[in-house]
DRENTORVO-266785 format. One line per field, with one value per residue (C-alpha): residue number from 1; residue in three letters; z, y, x negated. Coordinates in Angstrom, 3 decimals, decimal comma. Layout:
N
seq [NUM|...]
type [ALA|...]
w [Z|...]
v [Y|...]
u [X|...]
***
This chain:
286
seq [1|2|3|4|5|6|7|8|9|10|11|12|13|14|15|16|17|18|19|20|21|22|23|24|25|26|27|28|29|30|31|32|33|34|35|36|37|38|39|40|41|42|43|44|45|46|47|48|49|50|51|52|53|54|55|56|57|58|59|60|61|62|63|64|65|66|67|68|69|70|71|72|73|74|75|76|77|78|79|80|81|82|83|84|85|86|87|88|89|90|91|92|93|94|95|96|97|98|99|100|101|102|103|104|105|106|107|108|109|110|111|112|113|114|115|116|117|118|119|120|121|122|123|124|125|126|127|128|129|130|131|132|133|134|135|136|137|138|139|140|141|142|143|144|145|146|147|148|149|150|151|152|153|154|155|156|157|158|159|160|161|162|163|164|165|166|167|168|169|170|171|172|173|174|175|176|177|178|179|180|181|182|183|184|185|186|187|188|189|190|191|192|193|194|195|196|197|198|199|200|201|202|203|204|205|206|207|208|209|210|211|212|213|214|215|216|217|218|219|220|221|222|223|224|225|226|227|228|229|230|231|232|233|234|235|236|237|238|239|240|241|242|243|244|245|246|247|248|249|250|251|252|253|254|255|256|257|258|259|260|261|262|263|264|265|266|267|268|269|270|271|272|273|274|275|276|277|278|279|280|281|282|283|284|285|286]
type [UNK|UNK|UNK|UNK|UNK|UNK|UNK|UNK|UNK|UNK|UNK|UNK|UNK|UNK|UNK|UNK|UNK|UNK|UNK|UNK|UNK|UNK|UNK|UNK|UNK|UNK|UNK|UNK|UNK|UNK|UNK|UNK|UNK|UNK|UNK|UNK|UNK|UNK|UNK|UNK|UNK|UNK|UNK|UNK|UNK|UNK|UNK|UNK|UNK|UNK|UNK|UNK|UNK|UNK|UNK|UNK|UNK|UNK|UNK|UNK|UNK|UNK|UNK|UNK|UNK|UNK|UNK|UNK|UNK|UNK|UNK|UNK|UNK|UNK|UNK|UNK|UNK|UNK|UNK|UNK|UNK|UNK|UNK|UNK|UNK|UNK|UNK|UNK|UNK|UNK|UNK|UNK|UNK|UNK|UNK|UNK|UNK|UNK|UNK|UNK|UNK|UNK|UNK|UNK|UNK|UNK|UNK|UNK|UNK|UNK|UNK|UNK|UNK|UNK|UNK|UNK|UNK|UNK|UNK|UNK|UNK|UNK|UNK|UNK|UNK|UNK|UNK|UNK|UNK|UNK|UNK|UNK|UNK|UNK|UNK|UNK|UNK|UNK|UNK|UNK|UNK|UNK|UNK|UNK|UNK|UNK|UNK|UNK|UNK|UNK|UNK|UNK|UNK|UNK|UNK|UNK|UNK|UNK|UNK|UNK|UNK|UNK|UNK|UNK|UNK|UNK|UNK|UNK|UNK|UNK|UNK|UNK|UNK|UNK|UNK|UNK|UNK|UNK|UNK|UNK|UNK|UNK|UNK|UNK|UNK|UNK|UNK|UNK|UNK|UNK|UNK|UNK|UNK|UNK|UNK|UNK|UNK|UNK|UNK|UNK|UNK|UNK|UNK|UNK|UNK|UNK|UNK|UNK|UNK|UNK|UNK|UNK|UNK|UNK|UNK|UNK|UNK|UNK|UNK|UNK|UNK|UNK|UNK|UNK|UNK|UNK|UNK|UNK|UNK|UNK|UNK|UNK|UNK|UNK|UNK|UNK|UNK|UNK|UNK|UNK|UNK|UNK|UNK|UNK|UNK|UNK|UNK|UNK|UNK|UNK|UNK|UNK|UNK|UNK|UNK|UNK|UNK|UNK|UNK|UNK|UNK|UNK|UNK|UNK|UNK|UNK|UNK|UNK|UNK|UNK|UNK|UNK|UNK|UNK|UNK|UNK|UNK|UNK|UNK|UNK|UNK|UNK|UNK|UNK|UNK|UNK]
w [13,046|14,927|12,161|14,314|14,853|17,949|16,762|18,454|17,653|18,782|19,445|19,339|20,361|22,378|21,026|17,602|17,854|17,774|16,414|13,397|13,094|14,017|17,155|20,268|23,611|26,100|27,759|25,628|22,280|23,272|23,871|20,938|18,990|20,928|19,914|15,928|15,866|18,373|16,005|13,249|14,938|17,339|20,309|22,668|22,803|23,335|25,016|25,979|28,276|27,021|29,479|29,333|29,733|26,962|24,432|25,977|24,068|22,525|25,565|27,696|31,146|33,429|36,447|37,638|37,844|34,225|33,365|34,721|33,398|30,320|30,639|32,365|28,974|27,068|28,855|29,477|25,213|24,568|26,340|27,463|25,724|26,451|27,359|26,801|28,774|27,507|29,837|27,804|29,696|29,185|32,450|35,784|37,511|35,912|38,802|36,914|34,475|37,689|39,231|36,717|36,541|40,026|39,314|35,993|36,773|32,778|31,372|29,033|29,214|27,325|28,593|26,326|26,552|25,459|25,004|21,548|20,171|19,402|16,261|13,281|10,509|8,188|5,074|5,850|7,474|10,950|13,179|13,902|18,081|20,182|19,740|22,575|24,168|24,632|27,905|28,625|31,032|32,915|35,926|34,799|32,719|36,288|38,213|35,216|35,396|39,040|39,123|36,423|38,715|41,206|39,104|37,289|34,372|30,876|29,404|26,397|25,119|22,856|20,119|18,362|17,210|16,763|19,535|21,718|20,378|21,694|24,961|25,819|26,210|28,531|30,828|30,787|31,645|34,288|35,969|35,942|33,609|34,487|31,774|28,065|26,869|24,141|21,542|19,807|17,011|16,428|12,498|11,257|13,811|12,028|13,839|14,824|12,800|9,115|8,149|6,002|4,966|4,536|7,899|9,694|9,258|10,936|13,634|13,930|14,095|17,203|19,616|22,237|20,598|20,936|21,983|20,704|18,289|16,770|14,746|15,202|11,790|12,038|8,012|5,212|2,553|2,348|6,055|4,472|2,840|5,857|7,822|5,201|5,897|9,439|8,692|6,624|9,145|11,597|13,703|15,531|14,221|15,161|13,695|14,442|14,793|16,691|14,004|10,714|8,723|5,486|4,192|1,937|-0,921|0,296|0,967|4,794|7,538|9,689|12,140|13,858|12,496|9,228|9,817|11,860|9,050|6,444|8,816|8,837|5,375|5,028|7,917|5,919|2,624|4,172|5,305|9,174|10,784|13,559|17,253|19,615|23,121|24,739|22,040|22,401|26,559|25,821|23,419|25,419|28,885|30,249]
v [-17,234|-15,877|-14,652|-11,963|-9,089|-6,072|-2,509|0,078|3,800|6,326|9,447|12,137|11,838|13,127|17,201|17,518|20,989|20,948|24,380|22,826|18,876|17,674|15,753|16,393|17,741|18,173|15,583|16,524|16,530|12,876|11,545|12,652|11,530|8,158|7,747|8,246|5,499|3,262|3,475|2,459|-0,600|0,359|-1,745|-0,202|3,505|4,408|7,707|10,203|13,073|16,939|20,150|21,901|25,265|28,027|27,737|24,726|21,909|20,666|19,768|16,737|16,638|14,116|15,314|12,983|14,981|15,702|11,971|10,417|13,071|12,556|8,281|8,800|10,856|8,093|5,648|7,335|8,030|4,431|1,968|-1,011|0,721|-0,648|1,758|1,504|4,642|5,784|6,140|7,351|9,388|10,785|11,171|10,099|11,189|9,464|9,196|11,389|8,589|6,276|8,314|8,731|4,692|4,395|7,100|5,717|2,055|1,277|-2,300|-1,643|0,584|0,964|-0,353|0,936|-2,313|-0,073|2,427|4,628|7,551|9,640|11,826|13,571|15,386|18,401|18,315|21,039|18,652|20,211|18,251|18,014|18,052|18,373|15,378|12,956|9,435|7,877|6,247|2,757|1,408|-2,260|-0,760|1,837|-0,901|-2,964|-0,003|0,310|-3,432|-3,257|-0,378|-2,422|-5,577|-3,616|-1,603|-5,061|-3,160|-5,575|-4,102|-4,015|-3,546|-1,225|-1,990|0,377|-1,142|-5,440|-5,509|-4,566|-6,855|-9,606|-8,185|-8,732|-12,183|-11,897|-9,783|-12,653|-15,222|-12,541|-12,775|-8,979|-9,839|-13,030|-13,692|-13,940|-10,785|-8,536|-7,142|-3,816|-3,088|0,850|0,847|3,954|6,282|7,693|6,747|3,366|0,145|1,282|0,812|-2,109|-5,139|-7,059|-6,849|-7,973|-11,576|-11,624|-9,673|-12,143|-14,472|-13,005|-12,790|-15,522|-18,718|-17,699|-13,988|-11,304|-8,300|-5,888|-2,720|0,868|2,038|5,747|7,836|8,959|6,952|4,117|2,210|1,095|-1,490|-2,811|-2,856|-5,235|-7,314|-7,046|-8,142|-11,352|-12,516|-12,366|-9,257|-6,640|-3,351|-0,031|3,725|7,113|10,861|9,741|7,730|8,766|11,755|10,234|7,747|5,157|7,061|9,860|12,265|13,939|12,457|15,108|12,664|9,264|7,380|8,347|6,173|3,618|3,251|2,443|0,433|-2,183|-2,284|-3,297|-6,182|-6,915|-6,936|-10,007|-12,237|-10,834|-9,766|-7,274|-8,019|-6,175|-4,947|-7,877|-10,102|-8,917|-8,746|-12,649|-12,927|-10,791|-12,457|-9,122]
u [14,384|17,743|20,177|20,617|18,393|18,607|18,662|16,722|17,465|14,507|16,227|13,755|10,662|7,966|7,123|9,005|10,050|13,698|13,938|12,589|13,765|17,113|16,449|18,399|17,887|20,098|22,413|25,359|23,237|21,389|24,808|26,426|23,376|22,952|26,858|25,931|23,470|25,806|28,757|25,921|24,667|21,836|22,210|18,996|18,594|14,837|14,788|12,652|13,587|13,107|12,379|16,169|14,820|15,342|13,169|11,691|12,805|9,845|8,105|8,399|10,323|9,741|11,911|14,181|17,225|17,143|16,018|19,188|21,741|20,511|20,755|24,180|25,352|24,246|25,617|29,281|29,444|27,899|29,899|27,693|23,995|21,124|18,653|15,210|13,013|9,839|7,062|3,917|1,684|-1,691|-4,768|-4,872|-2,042|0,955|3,172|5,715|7,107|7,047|9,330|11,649|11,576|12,659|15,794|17,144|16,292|16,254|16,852|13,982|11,284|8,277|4,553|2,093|-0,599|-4,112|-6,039|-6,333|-7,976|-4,906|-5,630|-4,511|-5,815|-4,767|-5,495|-8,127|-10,033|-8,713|-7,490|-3,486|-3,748|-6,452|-8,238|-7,612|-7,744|-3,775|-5,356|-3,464|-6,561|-5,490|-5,023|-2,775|-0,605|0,142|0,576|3,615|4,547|4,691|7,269|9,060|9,250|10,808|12,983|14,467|13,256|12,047|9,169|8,135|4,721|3,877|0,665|-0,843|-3,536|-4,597|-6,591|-4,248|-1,317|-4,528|-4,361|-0,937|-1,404|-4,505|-2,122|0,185|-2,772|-4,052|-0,730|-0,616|2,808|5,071|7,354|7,256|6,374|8,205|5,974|6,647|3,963|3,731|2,641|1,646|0,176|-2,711|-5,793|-3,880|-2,370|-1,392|2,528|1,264|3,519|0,485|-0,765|2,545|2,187|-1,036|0,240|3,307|0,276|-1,200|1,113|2,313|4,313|8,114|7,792|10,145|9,043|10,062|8,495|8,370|7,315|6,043|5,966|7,764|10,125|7,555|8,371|11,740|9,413|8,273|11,562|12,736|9,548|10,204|13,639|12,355|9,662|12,161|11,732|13,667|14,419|13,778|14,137|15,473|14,475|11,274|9,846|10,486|13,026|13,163|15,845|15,073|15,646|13,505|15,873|15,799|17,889|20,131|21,082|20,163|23,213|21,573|18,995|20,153|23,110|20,148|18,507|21,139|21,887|18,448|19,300|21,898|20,398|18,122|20,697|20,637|23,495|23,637|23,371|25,729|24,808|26,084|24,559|21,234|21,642|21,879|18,836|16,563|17,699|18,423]
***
C-alpha cells in the first residue's frame, strides 16, 4: 500500500440545481471553487461543464467553447491541477462529450465501463427521475477509449455496480483498453452498489492485480465511514459538491474545501499522507 493517497474533488455535478445547493457554475465560480479544494489537498479536479445561460445552471453543457473556458479557469487558479473531465452521456448520439474531449484534451477523464438502470425513489413510492437505462454498451465504451488514445487522455473507469468492476478486465483482455486500468467504484447510487464498508474488500478483490482505485461515495454523513475504509485498504480518495453535502459530523458543507478539508483529515487519521499534483502525475504515470 503507497503511504500516499491522490485526492479527487467533484465539483458539482451533473443537474443539482444551483439555485438550491452550493455548487458552482460558471468559469469564475469553478475556479474559485476548484482553488478551495486545491488549497485543501485535492490533487485531480473532476469536472463537469454547466449551460451558462440565465437561469440555466442546472443543466448540462457540452459545447466546447464553454468546456475549455471553464478547464482553462481551473487551470490558471490551480497551478499544475490535474483535471479529470466527465463524459457521462445517455442514448445513441453521444458525440457531444467526444467533442468536448478533443477541445480540452484532459489528463483524466471518466469512462463509465456498463450499463445500469438509473433510478430513484420518493418516499411516496414515486419515482425521483424518469426512470431510465445509464447506457454504457461495449461499443460505446471503445468509441470513448478510442478518443482517449488520441487525446493522451487516462481513463478511468467508473463502476457502479460488481459486475461491471468484472468487466473492466475483459476490456483489457479484449484489447479494446491497453494499459492497466484505474478503477473508480461509485458506492451509493441507489439502484447501483450500496456505500457499504463491507463490500469494499471484495471489490478490491475483483479488480486486476496492481490496478489503482479509488471511491466515489455518493449519501449523507454515513460515507465518512467508508472513506476511512477506503483509506485503510489502500485506496484513492474522492469527494466534493457532486457526491455528497454533509460533513462528517453531519452538518451541511457550503463549499468544496469543506469537504475536501475533512477528507484528508480522515487520510491523515489512517497513517496516509497527501499526494501533490506532481506526486500523483508520478504514481498514476501521467
Amino acid at each position: 500500500m503507497s503511504d500516499k493517497v491522490i485526492i479527487s474533488c467533484a465539483l458539482t455535478g451533473v443537474l443539482t440545481d444551483p439555485k438550491r445547493f452550493p455548487v458552482p457554475v460558471t468559469p469564475a465560480q469553478m475556479a474559485a471553487e476548484a482553488r478551495r479544494a486545491f488549497d485543501a489537498g485535492a490533487a485531480i479536479m473532476h469536472v463537469h461543464f454547466r449551460q451558462q445561460g440565465e437561469g440555466k445552471g442546472h443543466l448540462p453543457s457540452w459545447e466546447p467553447k464553454v468546456a475549455v473556458e471553464i478547464m482553462d479557469a481551473i487551470k490558471a487558479a490551480c497551478p499544475g491541477v490535474i483535471l479529470n473531465q466527465s463524459t457521462g452521456f445517455r442514448g445513441p448520439n453521444y458525440q457531444p462529450p467526444l467533442d468536448c474531449l478533443r477541445a480540452v484534451k484532459p489528463e483524466i477523464a471518466a469512462c463509465n465501463a456498463g450499463t445500469l438502470n438509473y433510478l430513484k425513489i420518493k418516499s411516496d413510492g414515486s419515482w425521483a427521475w424518469p426512470a431510465g437505462i445509464f447506457d454504457n454498451a461495449p461499443d460505446k465504451i471503445q468509441d470513448f477509449l478510442d478518443v482517449m488514445a488520441e487525446t493522451k487522455t487516462q481513463p478511468e473507469f467508473e463502476c457502479f455496480d460488481t459486475g461491471i468492476v468484472r468487466s473492466v478486465e475483459m476490456y483489457v483482455r479484449n484489447g479494446m483498453y491497453k494499459g492497466q486500468p484505474k478503477y473508480n467504484f461509485v458506492m451509493g447510487v441507489a439502484s447501483g452498489q450500496p456505500a457499504d464498508v463491507d463490500l469494499l474488500p471484495i471489490l478490491v478483490r475483483l479488480i486486476m492485480p496492481g490496478s489503482p482505485w479509488q471511491v466515489t461515495a455518493i449519501g449523507r454523513a454515513e460515507i465518512w465511514t467508508l472513506h476511512r475504509r477506503a483509506a485503510e485498504l489502500g485506496g484513492h480518495l474522492r469527494s466534493g459538491l457532486e457526491d455528497t453535502f454533509y460533513l462528517p459530523d453531519g452538518t451541511a458543507a457550503t463549499s468544496n474545501g469543506q469537504l475536501i478539508t475533512a477528507l484528508a483529515n480522515v487520510a491523515r487519521e489512517t497513517g496516509r499522507s497527501i499526494a501533490t499534483p506532481a506526486e500523483a502525475r508520478a504514481m498514476m504515470k501521467l
